[in-house]
C-alpha positions in Angstrom: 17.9 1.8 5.8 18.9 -1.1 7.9 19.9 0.1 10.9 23.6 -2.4 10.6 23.9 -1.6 7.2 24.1 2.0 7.7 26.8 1.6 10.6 29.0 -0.7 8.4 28.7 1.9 5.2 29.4 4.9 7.9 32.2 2.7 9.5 34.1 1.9 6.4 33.8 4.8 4.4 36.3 7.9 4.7 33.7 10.4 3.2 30.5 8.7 4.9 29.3 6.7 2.4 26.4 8.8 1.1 26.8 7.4 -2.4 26.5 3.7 -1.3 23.5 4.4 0.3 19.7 2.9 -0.4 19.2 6.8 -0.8 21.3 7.8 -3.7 20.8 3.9 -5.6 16.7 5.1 -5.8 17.8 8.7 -7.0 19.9 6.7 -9.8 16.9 4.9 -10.4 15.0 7.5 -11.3 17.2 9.5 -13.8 16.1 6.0 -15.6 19.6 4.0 -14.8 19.5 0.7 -13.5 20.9 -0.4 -10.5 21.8 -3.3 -8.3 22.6 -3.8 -4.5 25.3 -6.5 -3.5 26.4 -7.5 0.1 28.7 -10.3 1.7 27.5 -11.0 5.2 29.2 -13.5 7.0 27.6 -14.7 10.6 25.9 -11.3 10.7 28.8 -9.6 10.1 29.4 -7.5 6.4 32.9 -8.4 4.3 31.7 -6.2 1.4 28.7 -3.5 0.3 28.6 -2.3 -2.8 25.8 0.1 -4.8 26.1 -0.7 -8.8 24.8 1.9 -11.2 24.8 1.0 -15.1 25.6 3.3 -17.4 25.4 3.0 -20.9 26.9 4.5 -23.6 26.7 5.0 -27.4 28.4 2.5 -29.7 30.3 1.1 -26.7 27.6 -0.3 -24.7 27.4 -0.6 -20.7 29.4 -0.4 -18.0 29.1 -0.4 -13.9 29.9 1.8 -11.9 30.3 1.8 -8.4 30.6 4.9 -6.6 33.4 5.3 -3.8 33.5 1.5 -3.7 33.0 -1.1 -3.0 33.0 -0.9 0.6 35.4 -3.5 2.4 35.4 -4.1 6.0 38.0 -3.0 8.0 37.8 -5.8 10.2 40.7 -7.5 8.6 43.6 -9.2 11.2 46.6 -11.2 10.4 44.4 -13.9 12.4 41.4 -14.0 10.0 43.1 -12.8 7.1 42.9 -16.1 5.0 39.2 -16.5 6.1 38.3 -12.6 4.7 39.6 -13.4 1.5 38.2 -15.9 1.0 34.7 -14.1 1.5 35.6 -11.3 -0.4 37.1 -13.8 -3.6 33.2 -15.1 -3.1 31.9 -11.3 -3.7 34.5 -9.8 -6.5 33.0 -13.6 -8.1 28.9 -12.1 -7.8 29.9 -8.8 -8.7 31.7 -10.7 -12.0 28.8 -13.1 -12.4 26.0 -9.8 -12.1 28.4 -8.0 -15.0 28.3 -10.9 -17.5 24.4 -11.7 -16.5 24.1 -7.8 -17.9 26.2 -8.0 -20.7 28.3 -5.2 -19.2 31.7 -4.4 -21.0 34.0 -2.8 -17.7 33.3 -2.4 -13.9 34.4 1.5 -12.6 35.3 1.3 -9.1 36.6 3.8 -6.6 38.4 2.3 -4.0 38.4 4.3 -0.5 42.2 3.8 -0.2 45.2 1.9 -1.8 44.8 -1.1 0.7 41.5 -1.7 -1.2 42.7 -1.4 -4.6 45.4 -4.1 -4.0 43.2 -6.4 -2.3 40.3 -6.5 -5.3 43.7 -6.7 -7.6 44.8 -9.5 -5.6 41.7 -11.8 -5.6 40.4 -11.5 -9.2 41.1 -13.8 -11.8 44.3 -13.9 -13.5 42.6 -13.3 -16.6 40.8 -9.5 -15.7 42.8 -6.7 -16.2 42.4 -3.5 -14.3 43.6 0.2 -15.7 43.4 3.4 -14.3 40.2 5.2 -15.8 40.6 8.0 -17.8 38.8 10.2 -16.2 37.8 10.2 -12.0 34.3 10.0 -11.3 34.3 11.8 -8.3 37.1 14.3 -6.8 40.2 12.9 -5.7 40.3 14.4 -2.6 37.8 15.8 0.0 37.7 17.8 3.2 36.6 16.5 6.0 36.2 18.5 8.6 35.6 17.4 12.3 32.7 19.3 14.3 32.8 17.4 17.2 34.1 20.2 18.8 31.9 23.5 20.1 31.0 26.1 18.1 33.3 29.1 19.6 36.7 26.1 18.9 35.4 25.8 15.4 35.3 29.4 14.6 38.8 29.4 16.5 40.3 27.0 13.8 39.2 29.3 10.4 41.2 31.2 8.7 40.6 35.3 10.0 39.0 36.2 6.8 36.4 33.3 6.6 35.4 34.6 10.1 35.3 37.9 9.5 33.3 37.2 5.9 31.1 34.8 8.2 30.0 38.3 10.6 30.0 40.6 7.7 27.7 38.6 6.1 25.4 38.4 9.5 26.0 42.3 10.2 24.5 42.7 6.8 21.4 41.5 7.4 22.0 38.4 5.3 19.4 35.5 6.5 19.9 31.5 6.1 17.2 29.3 6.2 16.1 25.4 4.8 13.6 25.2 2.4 11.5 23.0 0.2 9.3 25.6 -1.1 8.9 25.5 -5.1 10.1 29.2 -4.8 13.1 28.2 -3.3 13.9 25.7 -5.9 13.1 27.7 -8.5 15.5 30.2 -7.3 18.2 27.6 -6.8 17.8 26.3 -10.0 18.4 29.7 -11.5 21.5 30.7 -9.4 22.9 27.0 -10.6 22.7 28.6 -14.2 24.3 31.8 -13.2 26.8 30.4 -11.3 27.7 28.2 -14.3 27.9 31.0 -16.7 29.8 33.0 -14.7 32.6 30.1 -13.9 32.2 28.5 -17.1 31.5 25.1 -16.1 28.8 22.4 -16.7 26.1 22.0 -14.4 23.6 19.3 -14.4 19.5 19.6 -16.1 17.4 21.1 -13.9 16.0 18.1 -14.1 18.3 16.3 -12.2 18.1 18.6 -9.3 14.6 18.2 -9.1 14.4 14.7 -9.3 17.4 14.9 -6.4 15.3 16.9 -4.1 11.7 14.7 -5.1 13.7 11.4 -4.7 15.6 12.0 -1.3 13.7 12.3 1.8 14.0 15.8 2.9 15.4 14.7 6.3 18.5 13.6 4.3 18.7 16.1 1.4 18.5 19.8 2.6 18.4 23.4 0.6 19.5 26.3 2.0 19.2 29.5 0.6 20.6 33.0 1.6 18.1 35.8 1.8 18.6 39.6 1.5 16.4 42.4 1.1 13.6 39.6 0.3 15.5 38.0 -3.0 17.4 34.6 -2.4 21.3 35.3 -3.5 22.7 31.8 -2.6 21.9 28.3 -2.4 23.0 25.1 -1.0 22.2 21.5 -1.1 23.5 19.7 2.2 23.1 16.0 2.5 22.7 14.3 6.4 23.5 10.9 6.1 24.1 9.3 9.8 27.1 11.1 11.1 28.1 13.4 8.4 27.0 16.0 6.3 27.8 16.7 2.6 28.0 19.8 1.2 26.3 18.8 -2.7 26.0 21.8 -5.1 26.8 25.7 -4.7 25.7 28.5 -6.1 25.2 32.4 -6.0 24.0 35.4 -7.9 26.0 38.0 -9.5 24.6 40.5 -7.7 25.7 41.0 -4.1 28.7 39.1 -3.9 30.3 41.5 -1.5 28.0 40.2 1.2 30.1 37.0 1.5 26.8 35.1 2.4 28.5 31.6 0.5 30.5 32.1 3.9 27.7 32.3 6.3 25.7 29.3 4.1 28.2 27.0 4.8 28.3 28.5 8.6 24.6 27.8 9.4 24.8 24.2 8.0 28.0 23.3 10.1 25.3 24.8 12.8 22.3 22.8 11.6 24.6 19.5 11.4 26.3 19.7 15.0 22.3 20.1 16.1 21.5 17.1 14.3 23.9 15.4 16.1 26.3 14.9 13.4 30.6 14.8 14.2 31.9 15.4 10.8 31.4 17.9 7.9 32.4 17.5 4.3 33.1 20.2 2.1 33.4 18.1 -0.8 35.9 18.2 -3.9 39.2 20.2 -3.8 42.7 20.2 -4.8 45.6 21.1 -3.0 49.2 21.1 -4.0 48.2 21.3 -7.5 49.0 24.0 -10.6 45.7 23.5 -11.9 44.4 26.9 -11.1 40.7 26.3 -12.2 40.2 24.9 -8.6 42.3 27.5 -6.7 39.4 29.8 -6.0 36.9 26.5 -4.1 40.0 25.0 -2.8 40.6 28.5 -1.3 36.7 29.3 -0.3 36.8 25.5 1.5 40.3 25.2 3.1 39.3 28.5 4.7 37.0 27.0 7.5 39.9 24.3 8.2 43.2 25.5 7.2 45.2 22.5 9.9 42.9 20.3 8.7 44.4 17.3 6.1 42.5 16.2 3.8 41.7 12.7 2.2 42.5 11.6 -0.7 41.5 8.9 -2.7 43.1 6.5 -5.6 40.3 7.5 -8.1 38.4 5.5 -10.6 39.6 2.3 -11.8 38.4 0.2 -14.8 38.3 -4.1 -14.4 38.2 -4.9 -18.2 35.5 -7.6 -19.0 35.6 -6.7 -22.8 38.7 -5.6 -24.0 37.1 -5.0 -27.6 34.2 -2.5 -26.0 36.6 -1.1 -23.4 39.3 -0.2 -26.1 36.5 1.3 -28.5 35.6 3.3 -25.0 39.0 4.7 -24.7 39.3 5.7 -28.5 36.4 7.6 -27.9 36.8 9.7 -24.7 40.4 10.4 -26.8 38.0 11.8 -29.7 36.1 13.7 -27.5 38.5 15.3 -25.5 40.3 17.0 -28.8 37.1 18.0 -29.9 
């Protein structure tokens, strides 16, 4: 990736910007969805980066969808204010012009904050509504933790029983280590399965993994898998994009889960990211604060390694309405779906 590109999507982005990189746009490609790249670059500088994936639905057609985006520049002063609008009117107008060359019905965006969300309200046409979606495309809130620090000071920070969980699982004998081997995906594939038995959730096709780990250079997109006693109990994927690191997909066996080594996992690739000279960590999708208890066992398992830490949160996915017909045929829909 262009070597500015990648510091402007890094710069901008509170998680990273993993999913508005060239990276996850050629995975997208080939599950079979089309996709499209837009920028606004002004006197070599970016206003706006955006990654466009098209999805397409029965009966009510296509829509974009832009993963934790678009990404808007920062740069913004009460000096050039007037001047950055008027670049970004001159993008929200391609990104328009792109939907209607497509015959696209709505645009799903996720802007990184609530700055963002009024500025694209602000400069699109009078005529383009924009609704809350009704469901978020990606969690709401994230933590990021900062490994900047040495590795004794980030021990220091978890909460006693993650470290303690971290050693028991070493004491054990319980080995980490990155692999591409088909063995190794095979395994991982299965544990996904288990895993999503046992929590009764939906995982994606095996497919979809694979075509993860064929797609993304292996430099970028890493699995880790926990060993004992020769049989793999636990698997990671871990994505290294610039500065950060992105903990993907989890999962674990039934067996052996008194050997805590989901704890020492996610210890070795805090390890493997400070090596790689990365400063921040993401654990991904949580909820805090919140009565919905189907995420109190990951939000405890995560907020464990950085209990002082706060996390970010995000607006979540928005709709900008192009067809009202299609996008109220959408919304009937999902309704159907979710009573069924």
């Amino acid at each position: 990736m262009e070597k500015s590109l990648l510091d402007f999507i890094q710069s901008n982005s509170p998680d990273g910007g993993f999913l508005q990189s060239v990276y996850w746009r050629k995975f997208q490609e080939s599950v079979g969805r089309k996709t499209f790249e837009l920028n606004e670059e002004k006197e070599n500088d970016y206003i706006a980066h955006a990654n466009i994936i098209t999805h397409s639905l029965p009966i009510a057609g296509k829509y974009f969808y832009i993963p934790r985006g678009p990404i808007v520049s920062e740069q913004r002063t009460v000096n050039n204010e007037q001047y950055f609008n008027k670049n970004f009117r001159i993008f929200l107008d391609r990104l328009l012009d792109l939907a209607k060359e497509n015959n696209i019905g709505w645009i799903r965006f996720e802007p990184n904050g609530e700055e963002e969300l009024d500025m694209i309200k602000g400069n699109l046409p009078n005529n383009l509504k924009i609704k809350k979606s009704a469901v978020d495309m990606q969690p709401r809130e994230i933590l990021m933790m900062d490994i900047s620090k040495s590795e004794d000071d980030i021990l220091a920070q978890m909460k006693q029983k993650t470290r303690y969980n971290i050693k028991l699982a070493e004491k054990k004998g319980v080995k980490i280590y990155n692999s591409r081997e088909e063995e190794s995906i095979e395994d991982f594939l299965r544990l996904v399965d288990i895993t999503a038995k046992r929590d009764k959730i939906t995982s994606h096709p095996d497919a979809y993994y694979r075509r993860m780990l064929e797609t993304i250079p292996s430099d970028a997109l890493k699995l880790y898998v926990a060993e004992y006693e020769g049989k793999i109990i636990a698997a990671n994927l871990a994505l290294f994009f610039g500065k950060n690191v992105t903990y993907m997909h989890g999962a674990s066996d039934n067996d052996h889960r008194n050997l805590m080594a989901p704890y020492l996992l996610q210890w070795q690739q805090i390890v493997a990211a400070k090596k790689a000279g990365c400063e921040r960590y993401d654990f991904g999708g949580l909820k805090t604060g919140t009565a919905d208890n189907s995420w109190s066992g990951i939000t405890k398992f995560k907020t464990g390694f950085a209990p002082d830490t706060k996390t970010t949160k995000f607006p979540g996915s928005y709709d900008i309405i192009l067809k009202p017909g299609k996008y109220n045929l959408y919304r009937v829909l999902q309704k159907i779906k979710r009573i069924f």
